[in-house]
KEKE-3310 file (N, C-alpha, C; in steps of 0.2 Angstrom, whole numbers, plus 5000, padded with zeros to 4 digits):
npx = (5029:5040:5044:5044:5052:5048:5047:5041:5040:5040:5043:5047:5042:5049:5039:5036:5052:5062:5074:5077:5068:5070:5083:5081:5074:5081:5092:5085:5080:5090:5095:5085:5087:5099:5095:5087:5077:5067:5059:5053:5039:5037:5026:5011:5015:5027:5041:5037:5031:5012:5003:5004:5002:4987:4985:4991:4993:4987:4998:5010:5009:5011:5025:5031:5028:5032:5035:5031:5039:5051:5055:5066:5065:5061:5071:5080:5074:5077:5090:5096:5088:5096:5108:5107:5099:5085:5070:5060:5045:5035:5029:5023:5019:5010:5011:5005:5011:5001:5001:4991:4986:4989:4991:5002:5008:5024:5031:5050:5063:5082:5079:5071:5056:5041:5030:5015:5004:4989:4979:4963:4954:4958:4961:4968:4971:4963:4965:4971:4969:4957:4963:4960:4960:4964:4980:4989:5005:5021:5029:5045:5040:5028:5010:5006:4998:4992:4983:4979:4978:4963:4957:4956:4947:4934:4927:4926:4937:4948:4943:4939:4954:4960:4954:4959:4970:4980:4990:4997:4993:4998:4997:4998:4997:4992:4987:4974:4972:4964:4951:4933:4917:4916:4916:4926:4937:4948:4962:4980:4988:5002:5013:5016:5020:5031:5038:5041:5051:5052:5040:5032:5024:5011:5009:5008:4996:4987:4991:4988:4975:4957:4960:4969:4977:4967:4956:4962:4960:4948:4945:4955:4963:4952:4950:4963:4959:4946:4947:4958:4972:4989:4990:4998:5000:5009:5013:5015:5025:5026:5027:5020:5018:5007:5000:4998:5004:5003:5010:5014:5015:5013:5009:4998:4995:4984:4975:4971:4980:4992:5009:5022:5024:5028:5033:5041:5041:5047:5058:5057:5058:5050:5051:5045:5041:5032:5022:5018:5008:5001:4989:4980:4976:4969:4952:4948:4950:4942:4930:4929:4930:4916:4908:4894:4892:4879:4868:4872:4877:4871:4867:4881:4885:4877:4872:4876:4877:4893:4902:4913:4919:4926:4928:4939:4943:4933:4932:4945:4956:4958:4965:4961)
npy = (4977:4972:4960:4964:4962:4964:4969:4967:4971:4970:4978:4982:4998:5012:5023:5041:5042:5045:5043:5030:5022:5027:5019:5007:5005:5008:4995:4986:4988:4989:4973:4968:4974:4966:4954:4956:4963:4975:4987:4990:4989:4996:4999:5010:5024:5021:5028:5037:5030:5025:5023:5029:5045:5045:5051:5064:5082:5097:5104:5095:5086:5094:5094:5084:5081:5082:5095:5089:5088:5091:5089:5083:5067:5063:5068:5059:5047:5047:5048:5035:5028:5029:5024:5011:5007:5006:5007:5015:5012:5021:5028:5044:5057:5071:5089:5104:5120:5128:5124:5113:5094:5077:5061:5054:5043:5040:5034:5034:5037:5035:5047:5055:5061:5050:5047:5052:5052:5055:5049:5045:5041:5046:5044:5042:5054:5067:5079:5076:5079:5076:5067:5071:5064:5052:5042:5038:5032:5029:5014:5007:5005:4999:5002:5010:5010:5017:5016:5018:5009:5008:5013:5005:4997:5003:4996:5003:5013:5004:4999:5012:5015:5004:5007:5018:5017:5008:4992:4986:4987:4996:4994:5001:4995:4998:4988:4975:4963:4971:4976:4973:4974:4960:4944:4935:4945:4957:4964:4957:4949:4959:4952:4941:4943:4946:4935:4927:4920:4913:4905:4903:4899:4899:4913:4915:4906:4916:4927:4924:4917:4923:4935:4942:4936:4927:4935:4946:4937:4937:4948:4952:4945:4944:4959:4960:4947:4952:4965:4963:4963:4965:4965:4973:4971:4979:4979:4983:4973:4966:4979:4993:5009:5006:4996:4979:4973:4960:4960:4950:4953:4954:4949:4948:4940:4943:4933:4931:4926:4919:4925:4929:4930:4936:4929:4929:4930:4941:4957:4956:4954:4949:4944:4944:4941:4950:4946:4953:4943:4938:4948:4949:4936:4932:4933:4945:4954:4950:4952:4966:4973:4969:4977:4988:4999:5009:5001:5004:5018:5031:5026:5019:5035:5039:5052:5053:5053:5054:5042:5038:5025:5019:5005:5002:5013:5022:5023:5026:5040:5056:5068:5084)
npz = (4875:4889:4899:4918:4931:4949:4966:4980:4997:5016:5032:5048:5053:5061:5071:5066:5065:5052:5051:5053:5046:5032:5031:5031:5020:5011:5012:5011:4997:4989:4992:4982:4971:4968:4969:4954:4953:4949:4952:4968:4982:4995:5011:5014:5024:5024:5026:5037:5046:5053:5061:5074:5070:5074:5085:5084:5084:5074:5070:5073:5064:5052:5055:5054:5040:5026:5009:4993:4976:4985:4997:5010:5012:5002:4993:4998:4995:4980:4980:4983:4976:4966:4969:4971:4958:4957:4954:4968:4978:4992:5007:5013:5023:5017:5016:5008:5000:5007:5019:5017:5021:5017:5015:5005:4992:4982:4967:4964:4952:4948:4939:4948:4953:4949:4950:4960:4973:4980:4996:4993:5003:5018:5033:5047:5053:5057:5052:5040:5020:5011:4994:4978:4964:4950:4948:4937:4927:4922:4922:4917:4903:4907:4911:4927:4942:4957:4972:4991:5004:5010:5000:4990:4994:4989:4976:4966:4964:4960:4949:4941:4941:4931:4921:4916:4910:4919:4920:4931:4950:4962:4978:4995:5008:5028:5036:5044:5059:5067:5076:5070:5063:5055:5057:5070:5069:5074:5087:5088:5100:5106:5113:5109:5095:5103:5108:5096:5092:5102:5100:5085:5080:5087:5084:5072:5068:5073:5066:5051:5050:5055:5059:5052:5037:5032:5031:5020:5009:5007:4996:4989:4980:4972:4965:4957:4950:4942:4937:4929:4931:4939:4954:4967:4982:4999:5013:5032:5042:5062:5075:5072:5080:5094:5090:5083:5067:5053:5041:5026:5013:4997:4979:4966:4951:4936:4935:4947:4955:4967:4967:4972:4989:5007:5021:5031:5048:5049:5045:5025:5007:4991:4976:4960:4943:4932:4918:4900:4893:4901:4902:4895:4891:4906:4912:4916:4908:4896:4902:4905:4891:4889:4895:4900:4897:4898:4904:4918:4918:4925:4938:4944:4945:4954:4963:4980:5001:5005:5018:5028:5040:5052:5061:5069:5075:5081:5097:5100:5105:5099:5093:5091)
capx = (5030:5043:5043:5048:5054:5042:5048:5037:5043:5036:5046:5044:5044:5049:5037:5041:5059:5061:5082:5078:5063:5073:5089:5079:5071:5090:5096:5079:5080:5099:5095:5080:5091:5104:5090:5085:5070:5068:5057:5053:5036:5035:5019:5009:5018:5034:5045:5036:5026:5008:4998:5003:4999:4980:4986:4995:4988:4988:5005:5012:5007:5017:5032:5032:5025:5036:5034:5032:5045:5057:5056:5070:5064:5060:5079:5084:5074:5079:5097:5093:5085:5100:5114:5103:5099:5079:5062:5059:5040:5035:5023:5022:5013:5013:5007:5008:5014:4996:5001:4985:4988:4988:4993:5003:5013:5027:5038:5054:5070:5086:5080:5068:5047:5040:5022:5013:4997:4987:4976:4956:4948:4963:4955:4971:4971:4956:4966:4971:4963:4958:4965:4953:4962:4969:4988:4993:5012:5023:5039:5049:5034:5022:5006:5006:4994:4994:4979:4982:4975:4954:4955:4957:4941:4929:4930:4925:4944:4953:4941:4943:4962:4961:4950:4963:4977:4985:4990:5000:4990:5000:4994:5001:4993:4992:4980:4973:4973:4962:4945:4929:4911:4915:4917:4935:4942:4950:4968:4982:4993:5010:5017:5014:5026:5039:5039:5042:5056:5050:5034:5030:5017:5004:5009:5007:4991:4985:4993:4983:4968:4953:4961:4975:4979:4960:4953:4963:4960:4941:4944:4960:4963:4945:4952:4966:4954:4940:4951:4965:4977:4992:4991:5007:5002:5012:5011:5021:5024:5028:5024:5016:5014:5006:4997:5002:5003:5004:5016:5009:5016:5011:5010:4994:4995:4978:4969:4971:4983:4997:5013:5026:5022:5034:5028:5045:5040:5054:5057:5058:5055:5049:5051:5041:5041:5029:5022:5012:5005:4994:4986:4977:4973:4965:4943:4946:4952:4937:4922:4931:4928:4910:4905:4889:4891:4876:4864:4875:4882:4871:4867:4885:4886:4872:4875:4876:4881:4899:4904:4918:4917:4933:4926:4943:4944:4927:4933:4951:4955:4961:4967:4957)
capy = (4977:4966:4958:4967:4962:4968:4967:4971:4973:4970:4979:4985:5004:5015:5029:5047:5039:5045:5039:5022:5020:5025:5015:5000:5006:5006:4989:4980:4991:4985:4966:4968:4976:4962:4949:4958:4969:4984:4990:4990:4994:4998:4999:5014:5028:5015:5032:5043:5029:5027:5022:5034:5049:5047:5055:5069:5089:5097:5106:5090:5082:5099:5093:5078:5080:5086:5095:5082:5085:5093:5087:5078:5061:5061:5069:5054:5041:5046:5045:5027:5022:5032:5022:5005:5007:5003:5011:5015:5015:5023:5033:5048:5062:5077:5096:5109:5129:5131:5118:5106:5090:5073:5054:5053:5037:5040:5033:5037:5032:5039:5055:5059:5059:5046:5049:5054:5050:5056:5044:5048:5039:5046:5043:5039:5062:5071:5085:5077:5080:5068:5069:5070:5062:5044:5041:5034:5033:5024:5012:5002:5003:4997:5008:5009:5015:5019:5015:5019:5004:5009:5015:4996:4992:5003:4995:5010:5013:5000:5000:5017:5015:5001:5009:5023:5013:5004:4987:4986:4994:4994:4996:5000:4998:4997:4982:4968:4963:4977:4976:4974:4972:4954:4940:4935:4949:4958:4965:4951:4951:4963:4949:4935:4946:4948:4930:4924:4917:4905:4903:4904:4895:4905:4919:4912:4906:4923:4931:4919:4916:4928:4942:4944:4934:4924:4942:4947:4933:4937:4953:4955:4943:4947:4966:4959:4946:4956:4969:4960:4969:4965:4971:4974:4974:4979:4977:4981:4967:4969:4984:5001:5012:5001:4987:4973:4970:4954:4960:4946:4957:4948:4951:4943:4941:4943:4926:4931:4919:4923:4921:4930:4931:4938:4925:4927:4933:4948:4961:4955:4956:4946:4946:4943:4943:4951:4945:4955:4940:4936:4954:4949:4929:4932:4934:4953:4958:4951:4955:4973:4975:4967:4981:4989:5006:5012:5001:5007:5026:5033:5020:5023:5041:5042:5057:5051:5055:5049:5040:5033:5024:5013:5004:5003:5022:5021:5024:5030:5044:5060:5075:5088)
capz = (4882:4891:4907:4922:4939:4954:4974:4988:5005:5023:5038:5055:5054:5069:5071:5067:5062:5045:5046:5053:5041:5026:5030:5031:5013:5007:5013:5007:4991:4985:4993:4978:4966:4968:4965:4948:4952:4943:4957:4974:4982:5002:5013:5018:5026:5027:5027:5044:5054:5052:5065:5079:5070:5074:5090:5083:5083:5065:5071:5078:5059:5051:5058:5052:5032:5020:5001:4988:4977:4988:5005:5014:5014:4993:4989:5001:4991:4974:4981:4986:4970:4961:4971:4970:4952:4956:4957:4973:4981:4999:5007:5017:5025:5012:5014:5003:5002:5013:5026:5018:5023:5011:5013:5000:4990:4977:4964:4962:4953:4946:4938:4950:4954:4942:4949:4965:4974:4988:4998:4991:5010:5023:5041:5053:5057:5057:5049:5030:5017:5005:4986:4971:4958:4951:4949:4932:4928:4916:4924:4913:4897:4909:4913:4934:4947:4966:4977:4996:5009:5013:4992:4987:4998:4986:4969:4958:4961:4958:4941:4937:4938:4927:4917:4914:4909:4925:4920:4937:4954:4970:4984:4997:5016:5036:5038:5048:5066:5071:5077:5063:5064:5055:5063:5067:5068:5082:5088:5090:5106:5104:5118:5101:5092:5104:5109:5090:5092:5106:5099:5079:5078:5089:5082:5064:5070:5073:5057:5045:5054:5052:5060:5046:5031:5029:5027:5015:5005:5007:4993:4987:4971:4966:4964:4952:4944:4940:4933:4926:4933:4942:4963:4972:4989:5004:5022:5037:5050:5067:5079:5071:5086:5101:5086:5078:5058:5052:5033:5020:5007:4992:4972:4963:4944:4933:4937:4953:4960:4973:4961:4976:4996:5012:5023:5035:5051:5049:5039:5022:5002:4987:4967:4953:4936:4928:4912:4898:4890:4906:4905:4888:4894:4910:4913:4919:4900:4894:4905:4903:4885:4887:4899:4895:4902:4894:4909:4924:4920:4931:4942:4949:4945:4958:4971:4990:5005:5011:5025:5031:5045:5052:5070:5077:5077:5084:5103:5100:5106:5093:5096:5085)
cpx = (5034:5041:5047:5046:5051:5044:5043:5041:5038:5040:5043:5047:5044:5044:5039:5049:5060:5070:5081:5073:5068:5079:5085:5076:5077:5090:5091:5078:5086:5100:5089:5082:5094:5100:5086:5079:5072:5064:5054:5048:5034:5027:5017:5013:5023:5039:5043:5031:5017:5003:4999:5002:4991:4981:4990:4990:4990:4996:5012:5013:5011:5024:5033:5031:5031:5032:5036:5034:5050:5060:5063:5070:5063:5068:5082:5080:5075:5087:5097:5092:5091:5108:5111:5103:5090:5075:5062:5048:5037:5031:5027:5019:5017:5010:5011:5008:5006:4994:4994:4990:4986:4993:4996:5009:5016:5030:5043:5058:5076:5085:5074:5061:5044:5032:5022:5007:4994:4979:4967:4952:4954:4957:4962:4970:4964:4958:4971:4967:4963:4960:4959:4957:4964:4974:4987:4999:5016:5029:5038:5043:5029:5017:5003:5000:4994:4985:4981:4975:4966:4953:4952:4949:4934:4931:4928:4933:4948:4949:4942:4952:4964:4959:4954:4969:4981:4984:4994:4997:4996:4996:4997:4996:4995:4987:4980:4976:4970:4955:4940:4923:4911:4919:4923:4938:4944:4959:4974:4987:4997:5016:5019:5020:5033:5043:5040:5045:5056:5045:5031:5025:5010:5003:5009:5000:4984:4985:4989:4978:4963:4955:4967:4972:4972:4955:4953:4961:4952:4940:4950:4962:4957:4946:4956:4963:4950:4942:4957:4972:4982:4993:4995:5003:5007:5011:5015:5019:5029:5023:5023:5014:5015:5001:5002:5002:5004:5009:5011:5010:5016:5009:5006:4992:4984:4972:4968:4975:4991:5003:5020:5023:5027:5028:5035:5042:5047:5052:5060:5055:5053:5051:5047:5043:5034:5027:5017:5009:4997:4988:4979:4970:4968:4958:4944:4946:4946:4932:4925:4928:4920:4906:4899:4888:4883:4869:4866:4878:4878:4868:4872:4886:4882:4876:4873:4880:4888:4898:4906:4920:4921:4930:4932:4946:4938:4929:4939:4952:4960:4962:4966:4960)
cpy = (4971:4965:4961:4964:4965:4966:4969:4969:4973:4974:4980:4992:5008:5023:5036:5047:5038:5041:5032:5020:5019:5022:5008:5000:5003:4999:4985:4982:4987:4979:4963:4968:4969:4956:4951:4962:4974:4988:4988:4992:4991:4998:5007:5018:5025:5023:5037:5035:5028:5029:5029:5041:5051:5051:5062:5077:5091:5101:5101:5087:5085:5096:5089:5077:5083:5089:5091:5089:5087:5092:5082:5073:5058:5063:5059:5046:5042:5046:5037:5023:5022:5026:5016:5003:5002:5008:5008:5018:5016:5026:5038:5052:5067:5082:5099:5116:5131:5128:5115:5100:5083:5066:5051:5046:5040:5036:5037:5034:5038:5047:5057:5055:5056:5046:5049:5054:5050:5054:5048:5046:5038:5047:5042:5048:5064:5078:5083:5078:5074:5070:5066:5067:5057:5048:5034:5034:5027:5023:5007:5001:5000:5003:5005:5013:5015:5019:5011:5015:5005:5012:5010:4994:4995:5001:4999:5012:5013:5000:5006:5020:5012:5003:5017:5022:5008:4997:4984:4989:4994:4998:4996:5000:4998:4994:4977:4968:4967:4975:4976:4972:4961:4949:4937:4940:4951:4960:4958:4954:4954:4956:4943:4939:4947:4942:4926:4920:4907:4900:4906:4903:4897:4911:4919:4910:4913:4927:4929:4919:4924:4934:4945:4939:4931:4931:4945:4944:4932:4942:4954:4951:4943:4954:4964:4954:4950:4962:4966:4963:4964:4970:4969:4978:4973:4981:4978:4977:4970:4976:4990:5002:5006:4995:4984:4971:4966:4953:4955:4949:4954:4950:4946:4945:4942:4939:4928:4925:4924:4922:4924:4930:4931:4931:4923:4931:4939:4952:4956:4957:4950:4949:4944:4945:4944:4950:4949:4951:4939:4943:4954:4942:4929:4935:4942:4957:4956:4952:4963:4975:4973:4973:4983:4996:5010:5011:5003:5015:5029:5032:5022:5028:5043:5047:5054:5052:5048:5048:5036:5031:5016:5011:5002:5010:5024:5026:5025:5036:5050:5064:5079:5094)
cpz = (4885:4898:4911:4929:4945:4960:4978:4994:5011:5027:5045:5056:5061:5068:5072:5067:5056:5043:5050:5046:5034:5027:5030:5021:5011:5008:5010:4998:4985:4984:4987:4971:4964:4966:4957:4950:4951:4948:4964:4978:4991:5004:5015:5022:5030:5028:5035:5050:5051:5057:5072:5077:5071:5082:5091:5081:5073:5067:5069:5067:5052:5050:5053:5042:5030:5013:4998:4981:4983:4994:5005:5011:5004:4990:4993:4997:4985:4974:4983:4981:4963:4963:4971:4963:4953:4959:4964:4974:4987:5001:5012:5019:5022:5016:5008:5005:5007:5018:5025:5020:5021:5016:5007:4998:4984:4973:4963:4957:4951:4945:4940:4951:4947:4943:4957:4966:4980:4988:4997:5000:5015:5029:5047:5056:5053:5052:5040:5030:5012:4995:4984:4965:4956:4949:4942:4929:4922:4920:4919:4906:4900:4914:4923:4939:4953:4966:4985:5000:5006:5004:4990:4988:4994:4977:4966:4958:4958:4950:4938:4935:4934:4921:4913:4912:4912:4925:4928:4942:4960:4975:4991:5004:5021:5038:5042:5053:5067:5071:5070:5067:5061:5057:5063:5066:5076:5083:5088:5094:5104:5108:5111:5101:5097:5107:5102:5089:5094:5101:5093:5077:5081:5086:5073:5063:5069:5066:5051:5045:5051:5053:5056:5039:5028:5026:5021:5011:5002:4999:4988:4981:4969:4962:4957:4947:4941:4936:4928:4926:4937:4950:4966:4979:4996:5010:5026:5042:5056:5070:5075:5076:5092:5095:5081:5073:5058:5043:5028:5015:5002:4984:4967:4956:4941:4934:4945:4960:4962:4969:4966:4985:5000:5017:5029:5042:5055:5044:5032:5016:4999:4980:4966:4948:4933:4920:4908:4896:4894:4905:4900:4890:4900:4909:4913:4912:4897:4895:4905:4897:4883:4892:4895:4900:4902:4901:4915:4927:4926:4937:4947:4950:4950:4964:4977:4995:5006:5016:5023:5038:5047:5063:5071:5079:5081:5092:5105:5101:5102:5095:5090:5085)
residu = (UNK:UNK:UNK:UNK:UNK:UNK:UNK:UNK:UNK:UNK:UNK:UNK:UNK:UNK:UNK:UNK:UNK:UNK:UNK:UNK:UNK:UNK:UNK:UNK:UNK:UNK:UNK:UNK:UNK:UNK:UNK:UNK:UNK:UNK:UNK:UNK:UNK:UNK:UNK:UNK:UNK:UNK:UNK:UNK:UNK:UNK:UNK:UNK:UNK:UNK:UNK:UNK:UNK:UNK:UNK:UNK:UNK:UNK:UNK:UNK:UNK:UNK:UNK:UNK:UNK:UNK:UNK:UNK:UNK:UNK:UNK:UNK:UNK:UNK:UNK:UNK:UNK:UNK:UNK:UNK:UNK:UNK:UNK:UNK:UNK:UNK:UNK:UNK:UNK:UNK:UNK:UNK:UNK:UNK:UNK:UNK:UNK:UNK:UNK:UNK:UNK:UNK:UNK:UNK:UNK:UNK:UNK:UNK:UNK:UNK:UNK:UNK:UNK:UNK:UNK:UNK:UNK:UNK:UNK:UNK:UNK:UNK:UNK:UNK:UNK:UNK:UNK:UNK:UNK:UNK:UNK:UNK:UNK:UNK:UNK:UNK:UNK:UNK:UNK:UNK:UNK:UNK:UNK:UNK:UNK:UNK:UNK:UNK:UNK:UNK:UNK:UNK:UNK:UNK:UNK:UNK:UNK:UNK:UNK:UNK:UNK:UNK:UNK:UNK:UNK:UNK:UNK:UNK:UNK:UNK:UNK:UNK:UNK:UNK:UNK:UNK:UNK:UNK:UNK:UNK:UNK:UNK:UNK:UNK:UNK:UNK:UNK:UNK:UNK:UNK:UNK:UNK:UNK:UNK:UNK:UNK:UNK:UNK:UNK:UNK:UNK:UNK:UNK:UNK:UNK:UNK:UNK:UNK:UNK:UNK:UNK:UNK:UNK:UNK:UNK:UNK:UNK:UNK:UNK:UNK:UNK:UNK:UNK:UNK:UNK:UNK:UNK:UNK:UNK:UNK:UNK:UNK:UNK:UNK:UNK:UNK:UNK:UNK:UNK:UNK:UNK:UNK:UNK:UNK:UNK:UNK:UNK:UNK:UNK:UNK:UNK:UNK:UNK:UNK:UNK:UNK:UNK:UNK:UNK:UNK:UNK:UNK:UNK:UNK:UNK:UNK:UNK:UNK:UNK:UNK:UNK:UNK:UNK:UNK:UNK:UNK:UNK:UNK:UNK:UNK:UNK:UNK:UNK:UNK:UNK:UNK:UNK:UNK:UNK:UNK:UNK:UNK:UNK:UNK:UNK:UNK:UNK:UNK:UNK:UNK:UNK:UNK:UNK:UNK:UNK:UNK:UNK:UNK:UNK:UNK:UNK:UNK:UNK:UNK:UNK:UNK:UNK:UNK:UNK:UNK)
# end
């Protein structure tokens, strides 16, 4: 297996504006391309918008999905990845021939759909539905997986993905800045963001602090230690909707160490180099093969009820 080139990407996507969304995919795609990445992996429903669909009817939410492969918005990213010459990765809102309705993230590149994944813990519309299945994929001889935002956060995922062959997971989300039970959290002004210019440093402040990036850093290289895995994640910064992202899209090898980060207060990308060597040398490959499935099968396998339960949706209001 060789080393392969990995970008992520931050933006500011415009809601329900699938040709501003994908024109900004294109131009951060080919500025990725031209630095060597072989692929390119976007945030959470970076092609339609995300956040303000929690106020969309199931009609409203129609509109805006497409069919995975044939929609629109999927021929316009395998022409992108075809005129680029790079894996493209993106999200959107999927149904299918019986108008269900899915969160779904793709690859794409040249000849076409390389894998497809719909979100297992969707909660921004009361009318998806949640997909039952992982996502494993093969780019460039390296074994790939997909988990969408709130998936990340239960690790029996990120384990059974690895646990399925995904030496590489991306993740793609719409996180931080938003209200939590833990402490430090909380919204971040939208005025921050549109004063940037004057004033980096408050709004840098904010970004990093508990309500964005300290967060992060509370879970997210344990995911790729513990596993040994490579996590590709991505973030939009800037306005979603009426909230504030904070981007940090960022690329942590095995050990769990940050080895790319966006960290411009803009749209921007990163690279990496991926290495197979690290996947063998980090802790995660050897507490893997020491498992002892034998005291925990059905331990986890236990039946329980779900719940998912997002308190800043708590008192928002949805349209059912």
């Amino acid at each position: 297996m060789d080393t392969i080139k990995i970008a992520t990407a931050q933006f500011e996507n415009k809601s329900g504006d699938k040709k501003y969304n994908l024109s900004v995919i294109d131009e951060l795609s080919k500025k990725a391309a031209d630095e060597g990445a072989q692929a390119i992996a976007f945030h959470e429903c970076s092609v339609t918008g995300y956040t303000f669909a929690r106020h969309l009817s199931k009609e409203q939410m129609l509109d805006i999905s497409e069919l995975i492969p044939t929609g629109e918005s999927v021929e316009a990213l395998i022409a992108i990845a075809a005129k680029n010459n790079i894996a493209i990765l993106a999200g959107l809102f999927e149904k299918d021939s019986d108008d269900n309705l899915f969160k779904a993230y793709i690859c794409v590149d040249k000849g076409g759909l390389k894998g497809k994944f719909r979100k297992l813990h969707p909660f921004i519309n009361p009318h998806l539905t949640p997909g039952h299945s992982y996502c494993v994929f093969d780019l460039n001889g390296w074994k790939c997986g997909i988990l969408i935002c709130y998936d990340n956060n239960i690790v029996e995922n990120v384990r059974a993905t690895k646990l399925l062959g995904a030496d590489i997971i991306f993740m793609p989300h719409v996180t931080m800045c938003t209200p939590s039970t833990r402490p430090g959290a909380g919204f971040v002004d939208p005025q921050l963001w549109h004063n940037r210019e004057n004033d980096p440093t408050s709004l840098r402040l904010e970004f990093d602090g508990l309500k964005g990036r300290q967060w992060l850093m509370k879970w997210l290289p344990a995911r790729a230690y513990d596993n040994g895995i490579y996590a590709v994640f991505s973030n939009p910064i800037g306005m979603d909707d009426d909230q504030l992202k904070n981007g940090c899209s960022m690329i942590i090898d095995p050990f769990g160490d940050i080895i790319a980060e966006c960290r411009k207060l803009d749209n921007d990308f990163v690279v990496a180099t991926l290495t197979p060597e690290k996947l063998k040398q980090a802790g995660g490959y050897r507490y893997i093969k020491a498992r002892r499935p034998e005291l925990y099968r059905d331990i986890i396998g236990k039946q329980h009820k779900s719940e998912q339960k997002v308190v800043w949706l708590n008192n928002d209001p949805i349209v059912k």
